[in-house]
C-alpha positions as CSV (number, residue, x, y, z in Angstrom):
1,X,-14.9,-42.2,17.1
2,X,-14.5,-38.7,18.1
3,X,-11.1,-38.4,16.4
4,X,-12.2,-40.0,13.3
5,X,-14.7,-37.1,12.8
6,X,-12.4,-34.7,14.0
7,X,-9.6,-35.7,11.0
8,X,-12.9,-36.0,8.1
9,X,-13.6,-32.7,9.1
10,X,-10.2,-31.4,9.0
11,X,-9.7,-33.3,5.6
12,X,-13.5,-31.5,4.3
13,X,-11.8,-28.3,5.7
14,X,-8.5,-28.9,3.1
15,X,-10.7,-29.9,0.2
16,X,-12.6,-26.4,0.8
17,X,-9.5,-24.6,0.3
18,X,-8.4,-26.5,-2.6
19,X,-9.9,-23.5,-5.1
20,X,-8.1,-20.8,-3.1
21,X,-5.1,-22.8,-3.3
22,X,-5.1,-23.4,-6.9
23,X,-5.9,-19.9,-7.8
24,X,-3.6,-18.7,-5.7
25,X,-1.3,-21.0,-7.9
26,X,-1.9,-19.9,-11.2
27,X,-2.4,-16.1,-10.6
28,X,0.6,-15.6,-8.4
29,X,2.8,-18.4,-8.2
30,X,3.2,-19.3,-11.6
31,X,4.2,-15.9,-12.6
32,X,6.2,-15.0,-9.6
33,X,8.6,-18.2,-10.2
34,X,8.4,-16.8,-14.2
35,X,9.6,-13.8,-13.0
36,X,12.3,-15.0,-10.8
37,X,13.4,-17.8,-13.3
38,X,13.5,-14.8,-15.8
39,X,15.8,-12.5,-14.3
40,X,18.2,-15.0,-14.7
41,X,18.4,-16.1,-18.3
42,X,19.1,-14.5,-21.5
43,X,17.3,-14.7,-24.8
44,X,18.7,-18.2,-25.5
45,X,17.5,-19.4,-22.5
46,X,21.3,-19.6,-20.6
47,X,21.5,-18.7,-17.2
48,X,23.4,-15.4,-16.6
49,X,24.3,-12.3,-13.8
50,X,23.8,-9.9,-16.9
51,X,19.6,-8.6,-16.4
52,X,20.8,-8.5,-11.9
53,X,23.4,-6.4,-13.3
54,X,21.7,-4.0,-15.5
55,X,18.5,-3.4,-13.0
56,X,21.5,-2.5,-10.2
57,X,22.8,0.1,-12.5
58,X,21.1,3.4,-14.1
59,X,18.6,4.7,-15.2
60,X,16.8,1.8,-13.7
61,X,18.5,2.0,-9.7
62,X,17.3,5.8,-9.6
63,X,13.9,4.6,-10.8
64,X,14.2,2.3,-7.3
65,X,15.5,5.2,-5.2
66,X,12.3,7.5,-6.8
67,X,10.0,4.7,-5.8
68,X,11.3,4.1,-2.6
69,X,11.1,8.2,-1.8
70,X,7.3,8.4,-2.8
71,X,6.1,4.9,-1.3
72,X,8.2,6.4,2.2
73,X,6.8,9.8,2.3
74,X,3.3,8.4,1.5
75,X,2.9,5.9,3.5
76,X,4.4,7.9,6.4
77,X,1.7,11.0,5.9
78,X,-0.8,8.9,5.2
79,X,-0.1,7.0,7.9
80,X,-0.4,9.8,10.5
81,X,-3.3,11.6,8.9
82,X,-5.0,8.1,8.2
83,X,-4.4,7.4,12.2
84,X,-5.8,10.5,13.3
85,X,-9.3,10.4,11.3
86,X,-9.5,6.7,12.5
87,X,-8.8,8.3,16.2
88,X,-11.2,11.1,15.8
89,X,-14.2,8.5,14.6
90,X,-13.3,6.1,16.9
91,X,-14.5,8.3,19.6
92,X,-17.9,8.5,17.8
93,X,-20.8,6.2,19.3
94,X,-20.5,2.9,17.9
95,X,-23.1,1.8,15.2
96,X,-23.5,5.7,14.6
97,X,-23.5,7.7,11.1
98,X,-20.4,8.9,11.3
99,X,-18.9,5.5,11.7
100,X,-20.7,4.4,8.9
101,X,-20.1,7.1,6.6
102,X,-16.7,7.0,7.1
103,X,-16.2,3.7,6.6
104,X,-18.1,3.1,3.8
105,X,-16.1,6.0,1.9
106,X,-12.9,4.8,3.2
107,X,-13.7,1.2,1.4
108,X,-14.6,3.2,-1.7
109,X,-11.4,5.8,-1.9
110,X,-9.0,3.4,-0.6
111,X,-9.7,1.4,-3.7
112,X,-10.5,4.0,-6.2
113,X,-7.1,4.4,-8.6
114,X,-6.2,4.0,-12.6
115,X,-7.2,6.3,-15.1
116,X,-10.3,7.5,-13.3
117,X,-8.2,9.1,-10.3
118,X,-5.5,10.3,-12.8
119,X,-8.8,11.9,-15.3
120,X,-10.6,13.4,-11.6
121,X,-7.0,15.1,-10.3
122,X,-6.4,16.8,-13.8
123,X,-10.2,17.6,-14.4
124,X,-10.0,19.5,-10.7
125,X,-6.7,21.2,-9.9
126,X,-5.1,20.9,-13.8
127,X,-3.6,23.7,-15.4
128,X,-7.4,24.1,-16.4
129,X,-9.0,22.4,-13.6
130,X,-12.6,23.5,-12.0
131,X,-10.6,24.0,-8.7
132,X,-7.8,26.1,-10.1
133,X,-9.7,28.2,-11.9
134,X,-12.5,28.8,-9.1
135,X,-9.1,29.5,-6.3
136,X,-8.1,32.0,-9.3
137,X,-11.2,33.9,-9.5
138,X,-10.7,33.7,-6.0
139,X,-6.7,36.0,-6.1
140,X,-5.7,32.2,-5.3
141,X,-3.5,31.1,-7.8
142,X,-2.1,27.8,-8.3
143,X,-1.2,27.0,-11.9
144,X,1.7,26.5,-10.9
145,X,2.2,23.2,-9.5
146,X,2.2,20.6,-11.3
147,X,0.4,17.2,-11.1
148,X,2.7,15.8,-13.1
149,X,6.1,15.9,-10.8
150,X,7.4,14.3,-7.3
151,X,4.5,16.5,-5.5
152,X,1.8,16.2,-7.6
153,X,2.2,11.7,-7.6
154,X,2.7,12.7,-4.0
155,X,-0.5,14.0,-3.5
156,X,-2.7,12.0,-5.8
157,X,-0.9,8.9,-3.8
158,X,-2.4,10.1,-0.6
159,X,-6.0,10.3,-2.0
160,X,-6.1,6.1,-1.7
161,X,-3.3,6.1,1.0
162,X,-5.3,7.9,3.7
163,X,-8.2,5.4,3.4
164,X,-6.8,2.5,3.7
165,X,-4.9,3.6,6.9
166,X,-8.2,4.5,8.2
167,X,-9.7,1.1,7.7
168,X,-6.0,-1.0,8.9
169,X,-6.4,0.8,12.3
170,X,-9.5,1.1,13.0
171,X,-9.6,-2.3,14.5
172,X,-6.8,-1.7,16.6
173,X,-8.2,1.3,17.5
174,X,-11.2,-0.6,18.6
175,X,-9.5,-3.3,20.7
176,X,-8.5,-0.6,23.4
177,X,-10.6,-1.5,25.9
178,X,-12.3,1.3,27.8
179,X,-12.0,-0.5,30.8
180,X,-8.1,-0.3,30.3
181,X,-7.9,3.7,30.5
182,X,-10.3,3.7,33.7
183,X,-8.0,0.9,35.6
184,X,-5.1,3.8,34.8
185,X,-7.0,6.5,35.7
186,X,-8.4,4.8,39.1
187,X,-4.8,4.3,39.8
188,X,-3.8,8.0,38.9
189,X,-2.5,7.8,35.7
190,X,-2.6,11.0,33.6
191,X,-4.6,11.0,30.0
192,X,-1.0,11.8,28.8
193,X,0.4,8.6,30.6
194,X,-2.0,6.2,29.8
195,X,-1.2,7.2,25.7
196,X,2.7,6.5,26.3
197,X,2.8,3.9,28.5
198,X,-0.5,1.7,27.5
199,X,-2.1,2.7,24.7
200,X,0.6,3.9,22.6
201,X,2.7,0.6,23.3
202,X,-0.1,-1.4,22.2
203,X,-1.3,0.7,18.9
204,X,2.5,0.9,17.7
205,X,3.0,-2.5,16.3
206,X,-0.5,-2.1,14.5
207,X,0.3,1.6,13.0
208,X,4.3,-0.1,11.8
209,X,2.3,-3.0,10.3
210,X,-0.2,-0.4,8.5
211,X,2.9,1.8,7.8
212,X,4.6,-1.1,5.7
213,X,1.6,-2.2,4.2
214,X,1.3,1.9,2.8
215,X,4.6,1.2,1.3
216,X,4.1,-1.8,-0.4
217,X,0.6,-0.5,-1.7
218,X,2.8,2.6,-3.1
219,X,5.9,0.8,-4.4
220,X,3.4,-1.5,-6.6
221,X,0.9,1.0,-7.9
222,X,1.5,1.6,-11.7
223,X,-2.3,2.7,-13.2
224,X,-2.4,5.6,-11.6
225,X,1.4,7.1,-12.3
226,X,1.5,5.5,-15.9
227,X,-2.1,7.5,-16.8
228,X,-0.7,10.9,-14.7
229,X,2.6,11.2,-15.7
230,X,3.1,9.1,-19.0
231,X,6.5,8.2,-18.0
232,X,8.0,11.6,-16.7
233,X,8.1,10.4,-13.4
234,X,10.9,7.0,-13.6
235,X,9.0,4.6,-11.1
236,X,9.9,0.9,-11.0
237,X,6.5,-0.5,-12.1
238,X,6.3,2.0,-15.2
239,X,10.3,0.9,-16.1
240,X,9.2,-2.6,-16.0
241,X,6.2,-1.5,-18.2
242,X,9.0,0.6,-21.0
243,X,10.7,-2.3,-21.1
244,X,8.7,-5.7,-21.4
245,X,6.6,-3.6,-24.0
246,X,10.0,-3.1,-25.9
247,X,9.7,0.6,-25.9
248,X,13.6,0.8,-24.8
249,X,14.8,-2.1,-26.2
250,X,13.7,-5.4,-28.2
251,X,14.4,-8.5,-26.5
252,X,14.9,-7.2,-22.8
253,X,11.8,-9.1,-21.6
254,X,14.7,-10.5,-18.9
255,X,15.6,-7.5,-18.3
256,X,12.5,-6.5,-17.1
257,X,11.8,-9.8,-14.8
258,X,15.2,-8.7,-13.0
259,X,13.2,-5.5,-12.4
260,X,10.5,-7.5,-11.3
261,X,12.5,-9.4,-9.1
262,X,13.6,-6.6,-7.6
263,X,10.2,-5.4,-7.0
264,X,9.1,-8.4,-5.4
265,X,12.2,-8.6,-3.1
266,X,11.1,-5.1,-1.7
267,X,7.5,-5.4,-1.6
268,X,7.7,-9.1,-0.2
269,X,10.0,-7.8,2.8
270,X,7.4,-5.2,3.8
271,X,4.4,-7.2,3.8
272,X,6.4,-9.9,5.9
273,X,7.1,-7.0,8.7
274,X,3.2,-5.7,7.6
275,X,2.1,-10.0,8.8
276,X,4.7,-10.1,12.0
277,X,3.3,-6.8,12.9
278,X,-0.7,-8.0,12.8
279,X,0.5,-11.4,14.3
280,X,1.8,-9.2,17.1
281,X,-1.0,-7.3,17.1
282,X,-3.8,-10.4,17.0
283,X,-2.4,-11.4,20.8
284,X,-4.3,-8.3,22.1
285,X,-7.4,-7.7,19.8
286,X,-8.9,-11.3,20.5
């Protein structure tokens, strides 16, 4: 009797995911078997090496490498600045303002990207930005850099990078037990030691998985860069934009599902290390 309940509510369990499942079908596997099925067919529909071929080659394998150097540097300062705000409010009294503050903006920023970041960056530290020209009446001058360039997507990047860091650790930061630090220190282990033989062991497969996931978040944002730049900058998701939109060419729709494909491959392999990295990380925080 007991297993006969045990399986209905098992099979109630299933139908409740049935709407996740199917959404999850149409609005990302549908297109992503599209997109994979795309990349390797011409216009008449044959199969063919041809799209592969021209996303390995330039201008479009330099757009990769320029992706690839933003989403790295990025993630890896956002990363480390991310980790030590999460650090520093960690050490606040749980339930307190600070906490809350910090968290509640973190959910906002992290999020906040598109044409309103692009319009807020321009509108503040532009050629004719509020900022610029306040640090100028100031003898500070900075009209010089541009928003526009590697450092300028560089910078704008780290406005929603930082944020999310903050709220991927925090957990982790969390599930270090106090009582953990005081065992080490009752059995004369130095502050220093504790951090680089327990704490730092434990927090480091958290702070890779958060590190891959920066990437990935990077390497697929395309509002932001497409309104800041209009082009200038040659990043994957605004080549794959030029050319399904036939701005290069007509008729390289395929074309741009090899760059897609391509895109995928990258951002699928760093959120598979981003999920071994949390399943490593579950063992401890439960």
């Amino acid at each position: 009797m007991a297993d006969t309940k045990s399986r209905n509510r098992q099979r109630l369990d299933l139908l409740g995911l049935l709407p996740f499942l199917a959404y999850v079908a149409v609005f990302l596997g549908v297109p992503t078997v599209s997109v994979v099925l795309g990349a390797f067919q011409d216009d008449a529909g044959g199969w063919t090496l041809s799209n592969i071929s021209a996303a390995a080659g330039d201008p479009y394998l330099h757009a990769f490498v320029v992706s690839t150097e933003i989403s790295a540097l990025t993630a890896v300062i956002g990363a480390v600045v991310g980790l030590a705000i999460a650090f520093a409010v960690s050490a606040s009294p749980p339930g307190g303002v600070l906490r809350q503050v910090v968290s509640t903006a973190s959910g906002v920023l992290a999020y906040f990207a598109g044409v309103p970041l692009a319009f807020a960056f321009i509108a503040a530290i532009g050629s004719q930005g509020l900022v610029t020209k306040w640090l100028g009446a100031l003898g500070l001058d900075i009209s010089g850099f541009s928003l526009f360039g590697f450092a300028g997507i560089t910078l704008v990047y780290l406005y929603f990078q930082i944020p999310l860091m903050v709220l991927v650790i925090f957990p982790a930061l969390e599930g270090l037990r106090p009582q953990w630090q005081e065992a080490a220190s009752n059995l004369g282990a130095s502050r220093w030691q504790y951090w680089r033989l327990v704490g730092g062991p434990l927090l480091l497969p958290p702070f890779l998985g958060a590190l891959m996931l920066l990437f990935a978040n990077a390497f697929a944002a395309y509002a932001t860069a497409a309104a800041l730049t209009n082009g200038i900058i040659p990043l994957v998701p605004i080549q794959i934009a030029a050319v399904m939109s036939g701005n290069v060419a007509v008729g390289q729709e395929n074309l741009g599902n090899a760059l897609g494909l391509g895109m995928i491959l990258i951002v699928g392999i760093a959120l598979a290390g981003y999920a071994l990295m949390q399943r490593r990380t579950s063992r401890w925080l439960r």
